[in-house]
C-alpha positions in Angstrom: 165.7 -107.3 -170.5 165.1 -109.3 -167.4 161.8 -111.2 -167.2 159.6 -110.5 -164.3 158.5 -114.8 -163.8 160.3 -117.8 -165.5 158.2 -121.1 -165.6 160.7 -124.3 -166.4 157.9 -127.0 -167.3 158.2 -130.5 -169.6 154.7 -129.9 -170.8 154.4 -126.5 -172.3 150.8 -127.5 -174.4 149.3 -127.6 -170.7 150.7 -124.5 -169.8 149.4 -121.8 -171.7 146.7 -120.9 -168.8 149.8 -120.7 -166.0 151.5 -118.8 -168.5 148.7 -115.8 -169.2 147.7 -115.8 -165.1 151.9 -115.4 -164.7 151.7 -112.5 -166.6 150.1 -110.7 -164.2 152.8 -109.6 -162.8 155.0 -108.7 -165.7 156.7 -110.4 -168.9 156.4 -114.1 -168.4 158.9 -116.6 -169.9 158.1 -120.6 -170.6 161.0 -122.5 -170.9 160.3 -126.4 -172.7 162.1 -128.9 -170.7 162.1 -131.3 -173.6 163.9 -128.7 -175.3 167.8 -128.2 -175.7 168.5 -124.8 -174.8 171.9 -122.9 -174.1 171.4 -120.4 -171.3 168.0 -119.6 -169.8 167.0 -116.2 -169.7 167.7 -113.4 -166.4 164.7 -113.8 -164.0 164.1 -110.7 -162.1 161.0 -111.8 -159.7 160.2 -115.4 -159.8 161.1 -119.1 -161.2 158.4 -121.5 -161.0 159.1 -125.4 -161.9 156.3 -127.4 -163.2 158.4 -130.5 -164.1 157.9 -134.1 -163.5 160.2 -134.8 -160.4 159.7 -138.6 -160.4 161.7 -139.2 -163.7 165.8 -138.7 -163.0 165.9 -137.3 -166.5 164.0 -134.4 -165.8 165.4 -134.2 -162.7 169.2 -134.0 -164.2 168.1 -131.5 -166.8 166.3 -129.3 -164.4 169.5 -128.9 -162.2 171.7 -128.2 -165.5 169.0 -125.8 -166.5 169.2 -123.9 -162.9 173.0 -123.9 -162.8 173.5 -120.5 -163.9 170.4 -119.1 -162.1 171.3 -116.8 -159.1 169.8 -118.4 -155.9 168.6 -115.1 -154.1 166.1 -115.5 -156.9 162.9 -117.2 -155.1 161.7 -120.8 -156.7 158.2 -122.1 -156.7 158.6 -125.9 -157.7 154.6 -127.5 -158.5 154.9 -131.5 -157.7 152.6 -133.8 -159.3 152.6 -136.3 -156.7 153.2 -136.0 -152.4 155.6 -138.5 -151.4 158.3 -137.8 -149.8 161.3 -138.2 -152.5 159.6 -135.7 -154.8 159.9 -133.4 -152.0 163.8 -134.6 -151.2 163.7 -133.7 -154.9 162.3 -130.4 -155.0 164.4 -129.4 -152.0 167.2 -131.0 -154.1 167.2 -128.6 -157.0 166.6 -125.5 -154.6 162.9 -125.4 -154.6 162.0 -122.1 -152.4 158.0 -123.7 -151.7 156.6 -126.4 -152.8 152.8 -126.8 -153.9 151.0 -129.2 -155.9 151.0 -129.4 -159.2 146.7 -129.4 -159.3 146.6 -126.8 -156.6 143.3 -123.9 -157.1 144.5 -121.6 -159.0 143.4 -119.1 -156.1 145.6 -120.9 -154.2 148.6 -120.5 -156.6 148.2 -117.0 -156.9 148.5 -116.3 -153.5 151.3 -117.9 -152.9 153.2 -116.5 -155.7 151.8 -113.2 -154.5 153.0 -113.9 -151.3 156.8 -115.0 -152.5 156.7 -112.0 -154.6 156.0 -109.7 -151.7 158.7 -111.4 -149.3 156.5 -113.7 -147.6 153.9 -111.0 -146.9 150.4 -111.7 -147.5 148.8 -109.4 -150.4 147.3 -106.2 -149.8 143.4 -105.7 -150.4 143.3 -104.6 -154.1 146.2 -107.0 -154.9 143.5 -110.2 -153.2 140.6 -108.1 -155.1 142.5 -108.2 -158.0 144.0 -111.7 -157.8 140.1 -113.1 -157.6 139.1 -110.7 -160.5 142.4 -112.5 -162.6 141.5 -116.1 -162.1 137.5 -115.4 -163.3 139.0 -113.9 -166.0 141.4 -116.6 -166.5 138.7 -119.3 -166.6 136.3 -116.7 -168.5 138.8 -116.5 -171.7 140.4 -120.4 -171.7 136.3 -121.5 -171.7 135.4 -119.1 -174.4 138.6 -119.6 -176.5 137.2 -123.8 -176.5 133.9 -122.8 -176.9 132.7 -124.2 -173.7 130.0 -122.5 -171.5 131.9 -119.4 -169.6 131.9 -120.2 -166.1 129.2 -117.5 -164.4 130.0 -118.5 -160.6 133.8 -117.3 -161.2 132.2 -114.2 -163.1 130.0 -113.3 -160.3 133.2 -113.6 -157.7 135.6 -111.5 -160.3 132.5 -108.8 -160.4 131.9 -108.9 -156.6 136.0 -108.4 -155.9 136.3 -105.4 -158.4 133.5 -103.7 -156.8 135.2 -104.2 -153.4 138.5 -102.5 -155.1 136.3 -99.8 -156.1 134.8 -99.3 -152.6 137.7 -98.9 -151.2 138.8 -96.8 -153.9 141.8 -98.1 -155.1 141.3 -97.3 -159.2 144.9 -96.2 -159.1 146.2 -99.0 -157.7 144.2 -101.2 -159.6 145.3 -99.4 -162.4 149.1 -100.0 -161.3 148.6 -103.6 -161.4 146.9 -104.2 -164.6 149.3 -102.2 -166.5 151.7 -104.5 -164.7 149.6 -107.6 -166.7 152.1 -109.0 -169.4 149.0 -110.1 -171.7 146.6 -107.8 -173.6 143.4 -109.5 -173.6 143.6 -109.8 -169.9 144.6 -106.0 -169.3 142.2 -104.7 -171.4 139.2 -107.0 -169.8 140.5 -105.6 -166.0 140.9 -102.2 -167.1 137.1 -101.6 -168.4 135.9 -103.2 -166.0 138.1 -101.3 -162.9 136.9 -97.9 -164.7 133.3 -99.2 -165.0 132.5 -100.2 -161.2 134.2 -96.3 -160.2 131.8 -95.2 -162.8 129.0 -97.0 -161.3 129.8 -96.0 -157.9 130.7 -92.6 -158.5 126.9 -92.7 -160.0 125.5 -93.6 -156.6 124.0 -97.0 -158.2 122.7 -99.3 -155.9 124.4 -102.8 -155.5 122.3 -105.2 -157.9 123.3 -102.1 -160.4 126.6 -101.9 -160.0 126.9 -105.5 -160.6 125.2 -105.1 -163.4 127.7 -102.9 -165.1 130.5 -104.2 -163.7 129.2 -107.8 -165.2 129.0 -105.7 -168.8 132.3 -104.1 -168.6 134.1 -107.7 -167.7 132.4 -109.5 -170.5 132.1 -106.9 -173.3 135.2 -107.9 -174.8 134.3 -111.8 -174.8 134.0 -112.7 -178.7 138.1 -111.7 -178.9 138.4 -115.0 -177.4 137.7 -116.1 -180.6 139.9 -114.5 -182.7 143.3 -115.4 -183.8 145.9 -114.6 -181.0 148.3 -113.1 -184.1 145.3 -110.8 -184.9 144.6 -110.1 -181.5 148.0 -109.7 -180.2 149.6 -108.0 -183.3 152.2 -105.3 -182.7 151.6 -102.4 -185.1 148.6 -101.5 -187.3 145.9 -103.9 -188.2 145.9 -104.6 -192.1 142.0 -103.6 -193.8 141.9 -107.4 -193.8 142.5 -107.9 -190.2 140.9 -105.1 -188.8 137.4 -106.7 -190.5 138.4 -109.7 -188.4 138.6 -108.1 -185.1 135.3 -106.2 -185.8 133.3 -109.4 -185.8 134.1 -110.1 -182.3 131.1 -108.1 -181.0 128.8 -110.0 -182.7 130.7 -113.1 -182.2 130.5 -112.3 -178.3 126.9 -111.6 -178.9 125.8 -114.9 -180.1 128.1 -116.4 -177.4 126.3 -114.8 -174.4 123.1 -115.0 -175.9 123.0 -119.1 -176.4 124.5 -119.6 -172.9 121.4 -117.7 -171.9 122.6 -117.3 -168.1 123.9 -113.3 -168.7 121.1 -110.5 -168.3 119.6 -109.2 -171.8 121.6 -105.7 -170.9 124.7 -107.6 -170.7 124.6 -109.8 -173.8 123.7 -106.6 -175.7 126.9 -104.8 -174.5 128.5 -107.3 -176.0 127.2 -106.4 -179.4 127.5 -102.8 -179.2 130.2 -101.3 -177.1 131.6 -100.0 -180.2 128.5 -98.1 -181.6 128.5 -94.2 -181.7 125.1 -92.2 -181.0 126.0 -91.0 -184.3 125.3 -93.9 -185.8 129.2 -94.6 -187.3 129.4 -97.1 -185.0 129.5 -100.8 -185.8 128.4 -103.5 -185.8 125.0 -102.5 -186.5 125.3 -98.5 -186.9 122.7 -97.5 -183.6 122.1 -94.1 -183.4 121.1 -92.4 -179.6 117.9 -93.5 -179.3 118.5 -97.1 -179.6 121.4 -97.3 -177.7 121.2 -97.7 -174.1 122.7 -95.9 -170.8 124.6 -99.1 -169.8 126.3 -99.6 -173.5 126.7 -95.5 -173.2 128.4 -96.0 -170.3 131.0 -99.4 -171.1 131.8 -97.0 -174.6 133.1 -94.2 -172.3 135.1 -97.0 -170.7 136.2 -98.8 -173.5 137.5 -95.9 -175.2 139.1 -94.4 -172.3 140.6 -97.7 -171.4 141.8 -98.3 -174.8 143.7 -94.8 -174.8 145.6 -95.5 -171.2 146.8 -99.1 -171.6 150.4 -99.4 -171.7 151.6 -101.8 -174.8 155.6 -102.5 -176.2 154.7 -100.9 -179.4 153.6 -97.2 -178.2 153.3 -95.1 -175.0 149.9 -94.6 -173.5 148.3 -91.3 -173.1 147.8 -89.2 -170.0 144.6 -89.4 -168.1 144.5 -85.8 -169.0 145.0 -86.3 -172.7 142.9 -89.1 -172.3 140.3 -87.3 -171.0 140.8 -84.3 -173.8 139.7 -87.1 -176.4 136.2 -87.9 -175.1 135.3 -84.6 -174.9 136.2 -84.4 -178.4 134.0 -87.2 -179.3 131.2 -84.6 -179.4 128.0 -86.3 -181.0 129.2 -89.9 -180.4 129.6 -90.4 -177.1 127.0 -89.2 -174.1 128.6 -85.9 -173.2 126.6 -86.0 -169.8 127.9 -89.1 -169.0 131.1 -88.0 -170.1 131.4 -85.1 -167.5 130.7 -87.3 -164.7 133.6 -89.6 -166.0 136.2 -86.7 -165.2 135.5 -87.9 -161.6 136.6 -91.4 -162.8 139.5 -90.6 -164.7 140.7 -87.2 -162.9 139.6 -87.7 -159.6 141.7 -84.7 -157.7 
């Protein structure tokens, strides 16, 4: 099965970030230089080089690499310095663009965006979307280190999905998260795409919206901490694993709440997105009264989202059949809330 981007690098432990923000538009494919390989695999979209074009070793295996490639295919080639005989070199092994290897991401986005769509610039909820990518980008690699998530690129990710929901592009935004090659990411976009409609279908004034929007992007954070193999798993969880994954609301809890720059409603989404009015919930077992609207409202989401994302391993429902299972949820989820979803996730 082709692959949608192919990145050709000679440091593939510094990669790992390209790779995940590559996936946004499909399966992504890393390739290790350093690395004998036979034939490298069909690229349907994009080949991006990240290779070190001042060393005629890398140079000679890059074009050996490329010899089978089809040249119709276009070729994004990241230089780590500007003189002029890397670029002779990048020209050299059929580099489409060239950009610097240190670029903004922002910057790098766009531009595969823009080779992607033929040289055209991105439309509105693709730029939205791009913006809403990179926060969560940074947001997950700081989190996975255990550094102090980066709340300026979480404000701009929050401001540019409440402009996609203005202009009322859900489906659209849905489109191009299902497109997203990587889990964590898709699932982070999704919920918080469904959330700002929500909020705005609501009528909730702007500080409010960003509010839930904020809730919805970082609910999910403490997975950043658990094992990509867990995380990632194709099939069902084992008992063992599935007690793993369950501490991530706590562990996204305590994560929020030492940084202390995220408002008290938001760190407490973190802990209890996955409590049930009911009080079978976890990881603390609320019942209705101590659970508030804007964790009401991110469970809607986060079950709804969970049931629509597309993975390998199994089809994802209708967002009628979809919709079918929250009503269901009688007694755990906030069944007013829950009819004014249906505008959300059926709007016509």
């Amino acid at each position: 099965m082709p692959i949608a981007v192919l990145l050709i690098t000679d440091r593939p432990e510094q990669s790992h970030k390209l790779d995940r923000l590559l996936s946004l538009w499909g399966r992504c494919a890393v390739i290790d230089l350093n690395r004998p390989m036979t034939k490298l695999p069909e690229t349907r979209q994009l080949l991006i080089s990240d290779v070190d074009l001042s060393s005629r070793a890398s140079v000679e295996a890059m074009r050996r690499a490329l010899a089978g490639q089809k040249r119709s295919v276009p070729h994004l080639c990241l230089v780590r310095d500007g003189s002029a005989r890397t670029k002779v070199q990048a020209n050299a092994i059929g580099a489409s663009a060239v950009l610097p290897a240190d670029v903004p991401v922002k910057v790098l986005l766009g531009e595969v965006g823009r080779m992607l769509n033929g040289g055209g610039g991105p439309e509105p909820v693709q730029q939205h979307f791009l913006s809403a990518s990179v926060a969560v980008a940074d947001m997950l690699a700081s989190a996975a280190r255990g550094e102090l998530l980066p709340a300026a690129a979480i404000e701009e990710g929050v401001e540019a999905i409440n402009r996609a929901a203005d202009n009322r592009d859900l489906g659209a935004w849905l489109e191009l998260v299902w497109d997203h090659d990587d889990a964590t990411y898709q699932h982070c976009l999704l919920v918080a795409g469904l959330a700002a409609t929500f909020a705005q279908r609501l009528g909730f004034p702007e500080h409010a919206r960003r509010l839930v929007t904020g809730a919805a992007l970082l609910h999910d954070i403490g997975k950043a901490r658990i094992p990509i193999d867990v995380l990632h798993k194709p099939g069902p969880l084992t008992a063992e694993e599935l007690l793993i994954v369950r501490e991530h609301p706590q562990i996204g809890y305590e994560m929020l709440r030492r940084q202390g720059d995220f408002a008290p409603d938001i760190v407490e989404v973190a802990r209890s997105h996955h409590e049930y009015l009911d009080g079978s919930g976890y990881p603390q077992g609320l019942r209705a009264g101590e659970i508030s609207d804007l964790v009401r409202m991110i469970t809607i989401c986060d079950v709804y989202g969970a049931l629509i994302e597309r993975r390998s391993y199994r089809a994802p429902m209708a967002p009628e059949e979809a919709y079918r299972v929250l009503l269901t949820m009688v007694g755990k989820l906030d069944a007013d809330l829950v009819r004014v979803f249906r505008q959300v996730a059926l709007p016509n």
